[in-house]
N, C-alpha and C positions, 0 to 999 in steps of 0.2 A: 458754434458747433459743439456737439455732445463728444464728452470724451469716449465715449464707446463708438462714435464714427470714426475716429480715431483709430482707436483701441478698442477693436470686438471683445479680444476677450481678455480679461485683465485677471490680475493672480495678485493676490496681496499675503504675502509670506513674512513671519516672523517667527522667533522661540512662545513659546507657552506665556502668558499675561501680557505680551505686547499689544495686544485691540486689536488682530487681524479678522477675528469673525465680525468685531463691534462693528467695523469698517467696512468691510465686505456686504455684512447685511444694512445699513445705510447709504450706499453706493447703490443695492440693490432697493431699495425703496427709492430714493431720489432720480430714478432715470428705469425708463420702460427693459431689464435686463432681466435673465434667469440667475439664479443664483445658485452655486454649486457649493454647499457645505463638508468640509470632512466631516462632519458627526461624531466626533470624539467619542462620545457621551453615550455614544451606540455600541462601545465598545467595553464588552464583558468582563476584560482582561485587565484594565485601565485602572481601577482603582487598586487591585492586588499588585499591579506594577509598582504604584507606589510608596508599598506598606513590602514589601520585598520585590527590591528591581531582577536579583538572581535568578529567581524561580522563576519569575513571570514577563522576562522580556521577549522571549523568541515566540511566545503563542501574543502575546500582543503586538511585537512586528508583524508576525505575520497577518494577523485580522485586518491590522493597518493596509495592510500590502492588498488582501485580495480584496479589499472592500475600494479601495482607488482605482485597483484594475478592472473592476465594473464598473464604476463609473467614468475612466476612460473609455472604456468599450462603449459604452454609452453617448459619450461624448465625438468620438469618432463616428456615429451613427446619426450625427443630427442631419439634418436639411444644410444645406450650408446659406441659406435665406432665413436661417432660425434667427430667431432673437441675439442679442449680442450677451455674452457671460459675464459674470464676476465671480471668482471662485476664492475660497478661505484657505485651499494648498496647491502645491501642483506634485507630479509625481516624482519628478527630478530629485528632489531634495529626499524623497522615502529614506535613502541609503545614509543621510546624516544621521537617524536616529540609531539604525542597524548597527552601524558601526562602533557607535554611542555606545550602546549597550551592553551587544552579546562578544561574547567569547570567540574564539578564532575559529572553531567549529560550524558553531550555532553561526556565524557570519558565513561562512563559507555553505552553509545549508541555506540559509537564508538568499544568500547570492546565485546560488543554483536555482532558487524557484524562482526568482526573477526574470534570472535571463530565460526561462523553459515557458515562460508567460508571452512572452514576446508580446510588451507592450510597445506600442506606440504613440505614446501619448501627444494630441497635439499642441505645435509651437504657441507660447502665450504671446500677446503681441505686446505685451508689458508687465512686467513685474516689479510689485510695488513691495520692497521691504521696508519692514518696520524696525528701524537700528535703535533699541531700547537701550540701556544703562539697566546696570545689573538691579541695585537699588528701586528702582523704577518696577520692573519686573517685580520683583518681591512686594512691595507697595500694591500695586493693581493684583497679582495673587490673593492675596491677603482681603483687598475690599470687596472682590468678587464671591469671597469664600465659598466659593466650591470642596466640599468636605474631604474626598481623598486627597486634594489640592494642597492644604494644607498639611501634609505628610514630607510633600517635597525636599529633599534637604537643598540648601544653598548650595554647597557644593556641586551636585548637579545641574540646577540651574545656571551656574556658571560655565560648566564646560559645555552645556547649550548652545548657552549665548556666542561662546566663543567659536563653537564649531560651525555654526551660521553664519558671523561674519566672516571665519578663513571660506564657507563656501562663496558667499557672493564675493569676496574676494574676487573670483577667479569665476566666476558666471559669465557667460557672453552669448548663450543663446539668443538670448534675446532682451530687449530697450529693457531697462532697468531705473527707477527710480529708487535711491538709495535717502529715506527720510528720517531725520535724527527726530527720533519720535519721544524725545523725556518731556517735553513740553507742549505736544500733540496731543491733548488727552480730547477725543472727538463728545466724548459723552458732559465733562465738564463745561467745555469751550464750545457755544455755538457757533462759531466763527470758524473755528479748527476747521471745519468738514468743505467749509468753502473754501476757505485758504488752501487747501489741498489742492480741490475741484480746479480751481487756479491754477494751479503750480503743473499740475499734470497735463493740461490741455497747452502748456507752453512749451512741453518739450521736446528736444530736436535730435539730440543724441542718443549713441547708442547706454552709455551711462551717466546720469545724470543722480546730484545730492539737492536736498531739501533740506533747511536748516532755519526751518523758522521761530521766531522770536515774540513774545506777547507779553515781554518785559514792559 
């Protein structure tokens, strides 16, 4: 059975160089899905963010922000006999970068157009994080070299990573797969991408870890 019988619509979430798009768009070539990308890349703000985070984090939340609330809007609009999804974020987690970022004002503006949006984004039937190692991260940035990318300082990258795992921490919306991804690299290992496919069509609970090994 296909895991999107399973799992219509699945969400693969991690911090920045973890392979969540890699992943996401190979999920979506391997099995008849739509595929629903954030488009980072479409965002104007994004590379000035990371050459001064001060100046330019609350107008790149926000693009972030209204550019997901269309494509939920979107997304709440389908046929519900559409095709099954795979998406590269979900809305839920928006507020880990907000917080991240802006100041207690620019947060508290930023939390007002939120809640004035009144999304409702729908439930994933499985979200799959990518639990990186900071190191790792830094490594996959670096060989990707995406040019503003390389600006990042460590230091942020790590309070990232951090604020990702205190979230799923404490996630229970919905089945979660929790994958210790430093040894997952799907585009190296052609094996990776099944071994996953695997792993995820086994699951029973509501939170479930993956912790594979190709030692």
């Amino acid at each position: 059975m296909s895991i999107f019988k399973k799992f219509p619509y699945i969400v693969v979430e991690g911090p920045i160089g973890c392979g969540k798009t890699t992943l996401a768009k190979m999920l979506a070539d391997q099995f008849p899905v739509d595929y629903l990308s954030e488009k980072a890349e479409s965002n104007p703000f994004l590379p000035r963010f990371y050459q001064d985070a001060r100046r330019y984090a609350l107008p790149t939340q926000l693009f972030f922000l209204f550019q997901r609330a269309n494509q939920i809007k979107d997304l709440n609009q389908r046929d519900m006999f559409a095709k099954p999804i795979v998406a590269d974020f979900f809305l839920e987690k928006d507020p880990i970068f907000a917080r991240l970022n802006l100041d207690d004002e620019e947060y508290a503006l930023y939390h007002q157009i939120y809640q004035h949006l009144h999304l409702n984004a729908p439930k994933p039937d499985l979200v799959i994080y990518l639990q990186t190692p900071l190191d790792a991260l830094v490594e996959r940035i670096e060989e990707r070299n995406v040019g503003y990318e390389q600006d990042m300082p460590r230091e942020y990258l790590e309070r990232l990573s951090d604020a990702y795992s205190a979230y799923f921490h404490n996630y229970d919306t919905s089945p979660v797969l929790i994958v210790n991804n430093e040894k997952l690299n799907i585009l190296k290992n052609p094996s990776a991408l099944k071994l996953l496919i695997n792993r995820i069509g086994q699951i029973k609970g509501q939170r479930e870890f993956f912790n594979p090994n190709f030692d």
